[in-house]
PLY file of the C-alpha trace (Angstrom):
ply
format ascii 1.0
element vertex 110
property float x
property float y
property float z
element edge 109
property int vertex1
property int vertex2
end_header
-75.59 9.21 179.93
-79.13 8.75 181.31
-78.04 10.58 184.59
-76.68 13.77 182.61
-79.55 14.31 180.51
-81.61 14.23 183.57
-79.36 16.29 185.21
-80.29 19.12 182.19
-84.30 18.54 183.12
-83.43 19.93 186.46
-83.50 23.80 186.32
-86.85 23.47 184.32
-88.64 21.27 186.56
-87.58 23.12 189.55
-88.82 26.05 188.25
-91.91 24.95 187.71
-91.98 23.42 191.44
-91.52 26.44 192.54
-94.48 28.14 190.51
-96.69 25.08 191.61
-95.68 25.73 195.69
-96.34 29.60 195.00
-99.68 28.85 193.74
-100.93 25.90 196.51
-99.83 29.19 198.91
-101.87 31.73 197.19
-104.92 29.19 196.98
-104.31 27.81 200.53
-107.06 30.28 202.18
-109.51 28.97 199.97
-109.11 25.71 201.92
-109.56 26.92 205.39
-112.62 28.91 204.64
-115.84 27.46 206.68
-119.68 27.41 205.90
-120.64 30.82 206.22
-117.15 32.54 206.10
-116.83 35.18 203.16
-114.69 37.66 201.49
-115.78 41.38 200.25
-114.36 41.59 196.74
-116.03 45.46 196.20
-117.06 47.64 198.42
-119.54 50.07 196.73
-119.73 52.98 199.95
-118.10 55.63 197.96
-119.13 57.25 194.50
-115.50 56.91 193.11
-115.91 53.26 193.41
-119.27 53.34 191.51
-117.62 55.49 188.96
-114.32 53.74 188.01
-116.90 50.67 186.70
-117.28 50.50 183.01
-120.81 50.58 181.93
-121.60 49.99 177.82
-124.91 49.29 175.95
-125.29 48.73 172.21
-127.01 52.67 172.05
-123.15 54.01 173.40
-121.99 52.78 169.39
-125.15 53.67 167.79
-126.33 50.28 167.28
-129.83 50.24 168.93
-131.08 51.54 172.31
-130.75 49.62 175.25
-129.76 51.71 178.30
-127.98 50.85 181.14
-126.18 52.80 184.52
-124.19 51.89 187.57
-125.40 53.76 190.27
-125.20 53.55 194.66
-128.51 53.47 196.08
-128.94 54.74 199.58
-127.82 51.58 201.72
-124.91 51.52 199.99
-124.61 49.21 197.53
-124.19 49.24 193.96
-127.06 48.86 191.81
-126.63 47.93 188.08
-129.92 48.67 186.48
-131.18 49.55 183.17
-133.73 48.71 179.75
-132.54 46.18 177.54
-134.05 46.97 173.98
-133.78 43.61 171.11
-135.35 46.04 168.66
-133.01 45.79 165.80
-132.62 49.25 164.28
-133.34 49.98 160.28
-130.20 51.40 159.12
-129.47 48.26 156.70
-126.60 46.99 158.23
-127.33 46.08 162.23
-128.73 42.37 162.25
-128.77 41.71 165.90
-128.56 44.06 169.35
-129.75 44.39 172.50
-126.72 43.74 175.05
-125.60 45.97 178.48
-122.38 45.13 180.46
-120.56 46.22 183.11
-117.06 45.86 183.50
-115.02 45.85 186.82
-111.89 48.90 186.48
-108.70 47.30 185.33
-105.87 46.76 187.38
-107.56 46.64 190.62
-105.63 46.37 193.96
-107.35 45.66 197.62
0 1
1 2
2 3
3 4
4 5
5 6
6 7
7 8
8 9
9 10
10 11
11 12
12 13
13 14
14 15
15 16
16 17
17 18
18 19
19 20
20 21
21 22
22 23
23 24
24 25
25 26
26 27
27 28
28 29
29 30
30 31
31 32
32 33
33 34
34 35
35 36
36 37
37 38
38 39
39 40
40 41
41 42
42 43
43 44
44 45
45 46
46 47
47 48
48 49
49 50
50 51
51 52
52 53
53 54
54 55
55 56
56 57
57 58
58 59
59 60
60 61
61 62
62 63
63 64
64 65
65 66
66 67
67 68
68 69
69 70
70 71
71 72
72 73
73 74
74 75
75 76
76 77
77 78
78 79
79 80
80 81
81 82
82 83
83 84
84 85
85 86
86 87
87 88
88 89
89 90
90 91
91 92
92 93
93 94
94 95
95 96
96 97
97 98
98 99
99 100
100 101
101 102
102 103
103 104
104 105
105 106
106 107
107 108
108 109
């Protein structure tokens, strides 16, 4: 009785041995990585990849005026830069602001 109810666990729990081998060999590079090894994430040497980032400040909805841009400077590299503004606005209903972000594009592939 003991043996057939076990038996039932089986496809479940091989299933998820098979999800935890998949992810030891996705993470196994992490393990063979040595002090000063590294690995580029972004290259920023063209302007499309500046451009497919997502840059937002609390002025792009109207609700104060930070400022805020994504741009390549000349070596090369991408440069977030910008003026981050905590003056709260006096239309009545903003209470707090003052943010920028940037955003890395969705769905990226290497």
């Amino acid at each position: 009785m003991h043996v057939r109810d076990g038996m039932k666990l089986l496809p479940g729990e091989f299933a998820k041995f098979k999800e935890e081998v998949i992810w030891a060999l996705r993470c196994d590079h992490f393990a063979q990585k040595q002090h000063g090894d590294y690995e580029v994430a972004w290259k920023f040497d063209t302007r499309e990849m500046i451009d497919s980032w997502v840059v937002t400040s609390d002025k792009d909805n109207d609700e104060g005026n930070s400022t805020a841009e994504f741009v390549m400077t000349p070596s090369h590299h991408g440069l977030f830069q910008g003026c981050l503004d905590a003056t709260v606005p006096k239309d009545g209903t903003t209470k707090r602001t003052g943010y920028c972000n940037i955003r890395s594009p969705p769905n990226f592939v290497r």
